[in-house]
N, CA and C atoms as a LAMMPS dump frame, in Angstrom:
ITEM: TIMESTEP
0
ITEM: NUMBER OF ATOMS
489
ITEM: BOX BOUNDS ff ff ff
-5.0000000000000000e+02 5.0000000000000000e+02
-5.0000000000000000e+02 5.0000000000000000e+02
-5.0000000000000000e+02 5.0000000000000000e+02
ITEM: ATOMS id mol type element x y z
1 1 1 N 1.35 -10.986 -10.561
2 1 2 C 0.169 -10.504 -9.877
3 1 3 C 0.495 -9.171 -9.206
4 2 1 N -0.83 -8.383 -9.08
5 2 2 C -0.274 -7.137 -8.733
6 2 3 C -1.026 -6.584 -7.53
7 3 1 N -0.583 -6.803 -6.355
8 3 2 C -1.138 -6.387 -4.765
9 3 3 C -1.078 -5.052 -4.415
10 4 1 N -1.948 -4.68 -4.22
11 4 2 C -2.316 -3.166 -3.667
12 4 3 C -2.643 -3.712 -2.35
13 5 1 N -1.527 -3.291 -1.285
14 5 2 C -1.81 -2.964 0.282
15 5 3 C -1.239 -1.935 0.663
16 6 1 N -2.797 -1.68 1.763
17 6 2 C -2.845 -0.418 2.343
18 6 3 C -3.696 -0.477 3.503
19 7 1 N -3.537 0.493 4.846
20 7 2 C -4.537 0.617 5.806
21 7 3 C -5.243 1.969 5.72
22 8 1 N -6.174 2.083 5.838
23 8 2 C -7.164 2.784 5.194
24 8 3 C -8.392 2.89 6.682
25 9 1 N -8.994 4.487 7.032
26 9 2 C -9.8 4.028 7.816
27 9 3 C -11.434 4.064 7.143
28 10 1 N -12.179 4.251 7.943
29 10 2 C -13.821 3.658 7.699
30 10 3 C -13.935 4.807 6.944
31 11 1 N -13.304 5.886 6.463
32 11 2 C -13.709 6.861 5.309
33 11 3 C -12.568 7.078 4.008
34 12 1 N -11.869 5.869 4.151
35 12 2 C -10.615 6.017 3.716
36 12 3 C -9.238 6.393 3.664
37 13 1 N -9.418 7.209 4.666
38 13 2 C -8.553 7.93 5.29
39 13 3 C -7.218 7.102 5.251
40 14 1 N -6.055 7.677 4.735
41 14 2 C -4.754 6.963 4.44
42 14 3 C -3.878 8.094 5.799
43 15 1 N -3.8 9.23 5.601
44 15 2 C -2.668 10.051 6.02
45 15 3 C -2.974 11.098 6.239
46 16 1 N -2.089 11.698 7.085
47 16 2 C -1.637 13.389 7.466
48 16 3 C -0.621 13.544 7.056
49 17 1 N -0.45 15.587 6.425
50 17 2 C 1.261 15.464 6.068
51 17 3 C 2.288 14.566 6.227
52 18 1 N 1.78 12.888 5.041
53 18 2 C 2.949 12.679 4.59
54 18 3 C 3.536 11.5 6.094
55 19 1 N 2.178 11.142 7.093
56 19 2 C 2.436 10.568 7.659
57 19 3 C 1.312 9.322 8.219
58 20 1 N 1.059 8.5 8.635
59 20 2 C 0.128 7.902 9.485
60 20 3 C -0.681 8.228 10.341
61 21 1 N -1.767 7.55 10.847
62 21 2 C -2.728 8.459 11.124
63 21 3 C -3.07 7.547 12.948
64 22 1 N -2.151 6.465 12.628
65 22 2 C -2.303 5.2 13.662
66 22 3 C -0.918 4.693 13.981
67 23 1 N -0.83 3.795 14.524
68 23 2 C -0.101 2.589 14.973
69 23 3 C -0.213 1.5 15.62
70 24 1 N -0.107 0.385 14.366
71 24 2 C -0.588 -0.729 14.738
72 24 3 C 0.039 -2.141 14.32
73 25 1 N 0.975 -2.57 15.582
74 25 2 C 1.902 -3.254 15.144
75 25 3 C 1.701 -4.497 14.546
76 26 1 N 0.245 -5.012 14.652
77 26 2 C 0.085 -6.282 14.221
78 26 3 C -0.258 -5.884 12.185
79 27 1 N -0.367 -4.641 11.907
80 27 2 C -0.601 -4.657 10.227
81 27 3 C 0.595 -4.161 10.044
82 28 1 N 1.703 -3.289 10.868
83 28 2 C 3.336 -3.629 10.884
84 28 3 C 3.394 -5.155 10.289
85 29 1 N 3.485 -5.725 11.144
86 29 2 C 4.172 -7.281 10.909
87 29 3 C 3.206 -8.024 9.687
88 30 1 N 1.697 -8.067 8.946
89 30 2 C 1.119 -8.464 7.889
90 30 3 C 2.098 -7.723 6.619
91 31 1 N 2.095 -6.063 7.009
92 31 2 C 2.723 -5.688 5.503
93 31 3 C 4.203 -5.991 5.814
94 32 1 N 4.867 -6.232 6.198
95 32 2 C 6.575 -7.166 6.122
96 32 3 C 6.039 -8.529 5.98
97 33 1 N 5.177 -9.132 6.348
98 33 2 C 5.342 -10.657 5.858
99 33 3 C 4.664 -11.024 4.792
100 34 1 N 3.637 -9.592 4.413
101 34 2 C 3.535 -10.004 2.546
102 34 3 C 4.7 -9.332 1.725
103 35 1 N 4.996 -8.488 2.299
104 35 2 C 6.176 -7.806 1.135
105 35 3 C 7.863 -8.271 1.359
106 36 1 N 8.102 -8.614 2.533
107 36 2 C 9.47 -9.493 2.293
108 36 3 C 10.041 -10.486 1.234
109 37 1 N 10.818 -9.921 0.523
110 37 2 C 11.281 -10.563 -1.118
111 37 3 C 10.961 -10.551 -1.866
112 38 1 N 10.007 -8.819 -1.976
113 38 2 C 9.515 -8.308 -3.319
114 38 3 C 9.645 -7.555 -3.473
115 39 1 N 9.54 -7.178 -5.032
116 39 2 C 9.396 -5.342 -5.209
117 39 3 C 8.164 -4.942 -4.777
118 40 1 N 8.356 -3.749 -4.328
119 40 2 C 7.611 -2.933 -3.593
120 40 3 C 7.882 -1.605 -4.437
121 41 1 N 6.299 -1.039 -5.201
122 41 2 C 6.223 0.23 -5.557
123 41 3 C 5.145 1.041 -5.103
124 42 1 N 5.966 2.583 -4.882
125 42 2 C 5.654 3.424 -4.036
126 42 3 C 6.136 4.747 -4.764
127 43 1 N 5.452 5.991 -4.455
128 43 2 C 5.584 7.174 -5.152
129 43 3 C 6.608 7.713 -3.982
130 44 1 N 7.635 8.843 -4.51
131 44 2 C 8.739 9.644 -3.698
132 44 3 C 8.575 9.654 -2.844
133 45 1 N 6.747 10.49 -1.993
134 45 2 C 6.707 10.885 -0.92
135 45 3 C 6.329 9.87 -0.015
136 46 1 N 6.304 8.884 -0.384
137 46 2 C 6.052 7.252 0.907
138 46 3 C 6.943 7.299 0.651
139 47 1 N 7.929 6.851 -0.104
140 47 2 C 9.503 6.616 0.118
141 47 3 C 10.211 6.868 1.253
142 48 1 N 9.77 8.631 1.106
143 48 2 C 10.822 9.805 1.946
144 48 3 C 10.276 9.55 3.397
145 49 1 N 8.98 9.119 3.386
146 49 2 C 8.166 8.951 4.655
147 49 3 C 9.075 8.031 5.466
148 50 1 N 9.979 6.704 4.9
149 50 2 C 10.625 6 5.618
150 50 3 C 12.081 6.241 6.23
151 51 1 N 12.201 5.946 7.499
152 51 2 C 13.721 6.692 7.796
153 51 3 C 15.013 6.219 6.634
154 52 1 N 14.696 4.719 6.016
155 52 2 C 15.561 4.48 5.431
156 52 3 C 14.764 3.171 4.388
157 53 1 N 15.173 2.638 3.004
158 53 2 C 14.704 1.9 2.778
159 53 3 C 14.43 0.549 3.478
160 54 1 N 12.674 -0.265 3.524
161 54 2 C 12.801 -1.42 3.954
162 54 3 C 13.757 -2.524 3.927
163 55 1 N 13.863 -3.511 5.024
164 55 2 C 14.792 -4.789 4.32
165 55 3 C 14.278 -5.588 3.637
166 56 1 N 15.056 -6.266 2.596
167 56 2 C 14.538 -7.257 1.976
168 56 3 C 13.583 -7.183 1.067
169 57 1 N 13.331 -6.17 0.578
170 57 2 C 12.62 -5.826 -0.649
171 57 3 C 13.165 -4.618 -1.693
172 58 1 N 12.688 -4.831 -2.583
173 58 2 C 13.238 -4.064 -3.784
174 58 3 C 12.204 -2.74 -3.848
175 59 1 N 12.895 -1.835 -3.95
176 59 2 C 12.296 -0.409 -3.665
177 59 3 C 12.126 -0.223 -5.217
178 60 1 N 10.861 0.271 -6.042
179 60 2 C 10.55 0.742 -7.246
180 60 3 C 9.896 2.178 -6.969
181 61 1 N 10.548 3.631 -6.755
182 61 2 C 10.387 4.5 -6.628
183 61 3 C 9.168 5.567 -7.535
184 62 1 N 8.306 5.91 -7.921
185 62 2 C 7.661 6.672 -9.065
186 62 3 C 8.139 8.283 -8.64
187 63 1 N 8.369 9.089 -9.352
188 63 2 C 9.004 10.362 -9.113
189 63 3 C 8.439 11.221 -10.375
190 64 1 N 8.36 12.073 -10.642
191 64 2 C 7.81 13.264 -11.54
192 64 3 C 9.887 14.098 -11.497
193 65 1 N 10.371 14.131 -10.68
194 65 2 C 11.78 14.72 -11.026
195 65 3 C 12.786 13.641 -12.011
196 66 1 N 13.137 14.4 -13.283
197 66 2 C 13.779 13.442 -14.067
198 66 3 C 15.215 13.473 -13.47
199 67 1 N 15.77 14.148 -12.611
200 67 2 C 17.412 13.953 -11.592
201 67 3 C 17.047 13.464 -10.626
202 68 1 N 15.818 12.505 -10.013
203 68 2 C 16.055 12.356 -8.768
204 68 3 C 17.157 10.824 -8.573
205 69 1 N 18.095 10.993 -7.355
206 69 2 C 18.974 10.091 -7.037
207 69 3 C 18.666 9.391 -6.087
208 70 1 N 17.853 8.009 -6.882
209 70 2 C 17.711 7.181 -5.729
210 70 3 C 18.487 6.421 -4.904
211 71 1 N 18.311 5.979 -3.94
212 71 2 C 19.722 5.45 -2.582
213 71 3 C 19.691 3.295 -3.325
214 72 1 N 21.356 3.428 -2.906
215 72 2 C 21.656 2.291 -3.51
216 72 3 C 20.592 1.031 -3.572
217 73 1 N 20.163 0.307 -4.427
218 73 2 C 19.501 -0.906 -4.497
219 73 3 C 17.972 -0.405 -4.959
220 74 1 N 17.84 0.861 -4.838
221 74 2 C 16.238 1.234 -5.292
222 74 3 C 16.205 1.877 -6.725
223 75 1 N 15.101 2 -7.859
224 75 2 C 14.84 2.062 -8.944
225 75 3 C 14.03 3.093 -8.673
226 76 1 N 14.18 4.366 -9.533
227 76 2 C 13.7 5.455 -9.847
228 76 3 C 13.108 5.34 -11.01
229 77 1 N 11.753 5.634 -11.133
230 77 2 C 11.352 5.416 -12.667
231 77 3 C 9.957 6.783 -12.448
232 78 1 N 9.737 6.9 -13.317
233 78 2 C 8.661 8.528 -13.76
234 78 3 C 7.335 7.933 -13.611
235 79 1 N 6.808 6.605 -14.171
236 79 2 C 5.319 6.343 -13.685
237 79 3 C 4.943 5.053 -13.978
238 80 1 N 3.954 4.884 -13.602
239 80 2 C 3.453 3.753 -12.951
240 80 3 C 3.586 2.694 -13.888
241 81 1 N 3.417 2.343 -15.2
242 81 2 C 3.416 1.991 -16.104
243 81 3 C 4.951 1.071 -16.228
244 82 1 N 5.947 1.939 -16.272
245 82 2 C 7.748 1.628 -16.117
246 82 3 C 7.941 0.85 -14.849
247 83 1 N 7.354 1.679 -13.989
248 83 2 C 7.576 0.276 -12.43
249 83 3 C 7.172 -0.763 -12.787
250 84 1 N 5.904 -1.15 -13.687
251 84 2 C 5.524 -2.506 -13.041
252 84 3 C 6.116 -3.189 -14.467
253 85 1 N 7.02 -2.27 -15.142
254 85 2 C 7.834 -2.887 -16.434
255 85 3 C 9.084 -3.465 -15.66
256 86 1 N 9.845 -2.753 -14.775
257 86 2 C 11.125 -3.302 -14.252
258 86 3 C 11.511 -4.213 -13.421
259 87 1 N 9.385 -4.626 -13.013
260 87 2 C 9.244 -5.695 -11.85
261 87 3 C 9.966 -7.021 -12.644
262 88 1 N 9.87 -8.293 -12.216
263 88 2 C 9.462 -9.486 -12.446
264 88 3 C 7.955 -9.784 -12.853
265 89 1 N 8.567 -10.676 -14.191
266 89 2 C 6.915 -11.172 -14.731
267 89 3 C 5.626 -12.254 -13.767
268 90 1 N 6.211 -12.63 -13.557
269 90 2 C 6.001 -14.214 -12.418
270 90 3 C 6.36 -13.899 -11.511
271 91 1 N 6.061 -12.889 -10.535
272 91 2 C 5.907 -12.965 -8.884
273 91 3 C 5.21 -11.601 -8.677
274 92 1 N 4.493 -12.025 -7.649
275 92 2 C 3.631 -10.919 -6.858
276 92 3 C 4.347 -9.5 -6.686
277 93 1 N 3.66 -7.961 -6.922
278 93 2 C 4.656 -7.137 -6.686
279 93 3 C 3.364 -6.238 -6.016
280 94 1 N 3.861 -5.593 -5.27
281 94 2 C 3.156 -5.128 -4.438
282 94 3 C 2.85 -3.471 -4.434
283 95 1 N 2.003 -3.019 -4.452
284 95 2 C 1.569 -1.386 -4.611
285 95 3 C 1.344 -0.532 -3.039
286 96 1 N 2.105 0.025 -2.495
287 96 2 C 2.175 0.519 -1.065
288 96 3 C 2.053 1.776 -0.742
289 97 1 N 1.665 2.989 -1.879
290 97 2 C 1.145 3.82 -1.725
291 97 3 C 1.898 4.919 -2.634
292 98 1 N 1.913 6.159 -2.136
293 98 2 C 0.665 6.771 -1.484
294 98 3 C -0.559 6.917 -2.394
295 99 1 N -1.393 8.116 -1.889
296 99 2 C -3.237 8.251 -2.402
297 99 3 C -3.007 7.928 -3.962
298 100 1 N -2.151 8.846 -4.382
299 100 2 C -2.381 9.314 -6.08
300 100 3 C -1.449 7.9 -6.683
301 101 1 N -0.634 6.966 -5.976
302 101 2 C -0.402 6.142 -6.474
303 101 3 C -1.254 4.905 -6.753
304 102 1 N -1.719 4.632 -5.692
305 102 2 C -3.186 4.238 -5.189
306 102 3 C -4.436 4.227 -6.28
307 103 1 N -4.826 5.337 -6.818
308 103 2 C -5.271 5.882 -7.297
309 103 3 C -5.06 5.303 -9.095
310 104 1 N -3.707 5.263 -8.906
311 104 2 C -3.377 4.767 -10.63
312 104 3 C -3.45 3.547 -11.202
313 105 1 N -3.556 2.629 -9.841
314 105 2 C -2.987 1.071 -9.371
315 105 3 C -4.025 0.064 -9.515
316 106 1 N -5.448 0.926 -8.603
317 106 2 C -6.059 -0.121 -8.405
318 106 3 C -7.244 -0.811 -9.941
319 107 1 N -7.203 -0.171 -10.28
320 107 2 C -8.147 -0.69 -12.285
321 107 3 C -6.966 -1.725 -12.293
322 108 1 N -6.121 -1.26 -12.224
323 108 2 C -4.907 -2.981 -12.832
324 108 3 C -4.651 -3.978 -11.644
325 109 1 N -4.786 -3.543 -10.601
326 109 2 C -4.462 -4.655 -9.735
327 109 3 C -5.091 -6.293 -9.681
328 110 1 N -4.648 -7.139 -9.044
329 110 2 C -5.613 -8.412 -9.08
330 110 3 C -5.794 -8.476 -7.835
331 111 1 N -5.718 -7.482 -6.639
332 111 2 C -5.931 -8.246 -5.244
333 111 3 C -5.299 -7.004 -4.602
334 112 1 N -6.213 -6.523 -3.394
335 112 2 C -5.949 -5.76 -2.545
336 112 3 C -6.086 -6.204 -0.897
337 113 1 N -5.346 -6.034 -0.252
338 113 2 C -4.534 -6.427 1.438
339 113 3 C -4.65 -5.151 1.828
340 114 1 N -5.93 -5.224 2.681
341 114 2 C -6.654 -3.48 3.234
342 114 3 C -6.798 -4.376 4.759
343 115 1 N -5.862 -3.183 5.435
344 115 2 C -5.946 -3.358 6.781
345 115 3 C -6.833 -2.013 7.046
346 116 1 N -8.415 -2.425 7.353
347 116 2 C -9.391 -1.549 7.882
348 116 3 C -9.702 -1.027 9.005
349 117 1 N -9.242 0.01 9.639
350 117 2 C -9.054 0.521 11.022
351 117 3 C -10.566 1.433 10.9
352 118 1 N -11.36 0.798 12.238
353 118 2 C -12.931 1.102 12.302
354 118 3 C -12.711 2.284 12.754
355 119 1 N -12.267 3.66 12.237
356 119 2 C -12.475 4.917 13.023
357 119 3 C -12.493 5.699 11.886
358 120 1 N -12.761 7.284 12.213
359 120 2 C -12.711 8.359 11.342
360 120 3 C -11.417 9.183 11.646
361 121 1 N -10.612 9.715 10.989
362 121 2 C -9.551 10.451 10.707
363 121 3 C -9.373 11.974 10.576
364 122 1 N -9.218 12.902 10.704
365 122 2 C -8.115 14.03 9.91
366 122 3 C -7.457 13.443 9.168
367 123 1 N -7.526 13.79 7.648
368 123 2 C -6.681 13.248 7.376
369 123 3 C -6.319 14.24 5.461
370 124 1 N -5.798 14.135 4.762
371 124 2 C -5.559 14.812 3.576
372 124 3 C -4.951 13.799 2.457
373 125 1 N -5.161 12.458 2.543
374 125 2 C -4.892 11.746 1.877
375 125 3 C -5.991 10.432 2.051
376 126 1 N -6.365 10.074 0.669
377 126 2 C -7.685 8.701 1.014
378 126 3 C -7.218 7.807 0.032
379 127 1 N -7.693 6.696 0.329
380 127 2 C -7.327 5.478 -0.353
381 127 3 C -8.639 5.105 -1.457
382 128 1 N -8.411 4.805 -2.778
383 128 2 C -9.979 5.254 -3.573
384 128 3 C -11.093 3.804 -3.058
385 129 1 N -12.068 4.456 -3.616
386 129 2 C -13.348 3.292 -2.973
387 129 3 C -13.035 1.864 -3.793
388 130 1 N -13.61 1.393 -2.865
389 130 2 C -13.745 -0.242 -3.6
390 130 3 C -14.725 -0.534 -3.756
391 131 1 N -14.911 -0.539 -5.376
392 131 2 C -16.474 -0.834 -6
393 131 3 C -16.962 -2.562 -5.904
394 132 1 N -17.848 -2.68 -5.294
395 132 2 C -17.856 -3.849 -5.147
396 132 3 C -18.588 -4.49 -6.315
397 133 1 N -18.83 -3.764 -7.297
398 133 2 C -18.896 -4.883 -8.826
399 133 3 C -17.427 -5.116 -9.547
400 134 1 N -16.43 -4.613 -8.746
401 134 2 C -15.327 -5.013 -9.555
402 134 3 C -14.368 -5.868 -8.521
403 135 1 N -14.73 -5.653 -6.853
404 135 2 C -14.048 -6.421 -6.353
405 135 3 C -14.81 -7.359 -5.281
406 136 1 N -14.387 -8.709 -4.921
407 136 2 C -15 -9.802 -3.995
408 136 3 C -14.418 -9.427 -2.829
409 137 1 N -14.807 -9.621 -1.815
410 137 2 C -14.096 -9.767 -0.184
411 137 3 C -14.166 -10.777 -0.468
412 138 1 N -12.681 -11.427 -0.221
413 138 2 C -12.775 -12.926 0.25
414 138 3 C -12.383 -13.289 1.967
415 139 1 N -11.84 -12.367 2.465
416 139 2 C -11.896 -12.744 4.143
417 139 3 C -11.772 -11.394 4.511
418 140 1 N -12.357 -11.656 5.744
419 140 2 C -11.803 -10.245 6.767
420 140 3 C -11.899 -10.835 7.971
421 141 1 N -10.721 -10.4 9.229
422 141 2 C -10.195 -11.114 10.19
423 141 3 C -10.54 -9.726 11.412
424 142 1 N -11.379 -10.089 11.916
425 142 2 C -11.484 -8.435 13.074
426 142 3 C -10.578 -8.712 14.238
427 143 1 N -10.197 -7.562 14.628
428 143 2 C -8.79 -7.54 15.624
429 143 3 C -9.22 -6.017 16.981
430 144 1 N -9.734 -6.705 18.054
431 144 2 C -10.098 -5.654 18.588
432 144 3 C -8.796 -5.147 19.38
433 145 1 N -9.526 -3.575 19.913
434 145 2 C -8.161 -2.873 20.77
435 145 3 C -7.385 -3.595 21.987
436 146 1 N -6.493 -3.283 22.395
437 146 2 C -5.351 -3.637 23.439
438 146 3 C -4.67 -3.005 24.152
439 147 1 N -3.755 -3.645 24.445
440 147 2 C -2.478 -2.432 24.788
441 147 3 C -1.846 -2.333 23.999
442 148 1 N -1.713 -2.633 23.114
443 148 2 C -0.557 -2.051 21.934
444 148 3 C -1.841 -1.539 20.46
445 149 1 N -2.628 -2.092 20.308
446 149 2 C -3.46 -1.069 19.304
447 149 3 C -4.745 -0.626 19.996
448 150 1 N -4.757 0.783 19.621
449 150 2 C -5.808 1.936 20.28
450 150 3 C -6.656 1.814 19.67
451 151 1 N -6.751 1.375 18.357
452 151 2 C -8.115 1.151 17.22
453 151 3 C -8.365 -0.541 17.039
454 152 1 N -9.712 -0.668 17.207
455 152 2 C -10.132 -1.907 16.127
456 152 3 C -10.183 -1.869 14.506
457 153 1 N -9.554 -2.815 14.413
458 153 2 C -9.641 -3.05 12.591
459 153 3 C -9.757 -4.093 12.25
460 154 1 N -9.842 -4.653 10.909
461 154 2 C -9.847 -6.196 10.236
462 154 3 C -9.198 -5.534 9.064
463 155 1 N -8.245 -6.72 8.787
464 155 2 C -7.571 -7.289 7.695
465 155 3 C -8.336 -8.163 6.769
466 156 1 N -8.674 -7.465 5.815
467 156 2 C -9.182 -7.558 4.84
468 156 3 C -8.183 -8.032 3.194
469 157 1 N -9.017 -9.036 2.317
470 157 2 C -8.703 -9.624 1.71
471 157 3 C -9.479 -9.393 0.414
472 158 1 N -9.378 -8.417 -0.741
473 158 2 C -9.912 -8.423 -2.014
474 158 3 C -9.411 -9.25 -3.075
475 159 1 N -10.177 -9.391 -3.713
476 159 2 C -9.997 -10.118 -5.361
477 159 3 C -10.744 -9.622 -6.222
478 160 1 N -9.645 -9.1 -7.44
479 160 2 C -10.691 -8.263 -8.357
480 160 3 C -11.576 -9.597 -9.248
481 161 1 N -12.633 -8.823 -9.595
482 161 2 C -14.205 -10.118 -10.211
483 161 3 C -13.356 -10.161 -11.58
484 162 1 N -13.37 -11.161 -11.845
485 162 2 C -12.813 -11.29 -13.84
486 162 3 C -13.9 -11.395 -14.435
487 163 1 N -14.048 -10.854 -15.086
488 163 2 C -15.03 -10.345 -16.198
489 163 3 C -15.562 -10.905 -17.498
């Protein structure tokens, strides 16, 4: 199965140069407790975005440089197609960005984990629309502000419609 998660705001809004646009520790702790003990594919520049690779998951890199040297335990491969060849057949693998990866992912995916932050952005990177003749909401969980998140959002739960 193939999971596309991402937080995304009310216009889609993914990012600024290559960075976040929020912080919000409770969709911190959802994307580690869906992606702990999986591959996880992601294009160079989310990669580079992290100080160091995650724990406990298998890094599947997409890159356009045919020398790039990926850091021990992670898989460098040219496109999208080869990542989800080097995954495992039988277990969930997960799609984590960025836009243009995003972008390549979601026609094949079976299920998208969209943490929806209710605001508008600056931003230079969007997450593509979700047509709702191709996908169901099956839950969304609303999570208002605090002291530790400045935005309201819901965690949201897609399933693509089979046809």
């Amino acid at each position: 199965m193939i999971t596309v998660i991402a937080a995304a705001g009310e216009n889609n809004e993914l990012g600024k140069n290559n960075d976040l646009l929020w912080h919000l520790p409770d969709d911190f702790k959802r994307f580690k407790s869906h992606t702990t003990g999986h591959y996880i594919i992601m294009g160079r520049k989310t990669f580079e975005s992290f100080p160091k690779p995650l724990p406990n998951r298998t890094h599947i890199i997409i890159t356009r440089s045919k020398d790039y040297k990926a850091p021990e335990g992670c898989i460098a491969v040219n496109n999208l197609e080869k990542a989800i060849e080097v995954c495992p057949k039988n277990e969930t693998i997960f799609i984590i960005g960025g836009g243009e990866i995003y972008k390549q992912s979601i026609s094949i995916a079976d299920c998208i984990e969209l943490t929806r932050v209710h605001e508008n952005f600056d931003a230079d990177t969007f997450f593509p629309e979700i047509n709702s003749s191709e996908w169901k909401l099956l839950s969304s969980e609303f999570h208002d502000k605090d002291e530790k998140h400045k935005h309201t959002f819901s965690f949201e739960t897609y399933q693509k419609i089979k046809k």
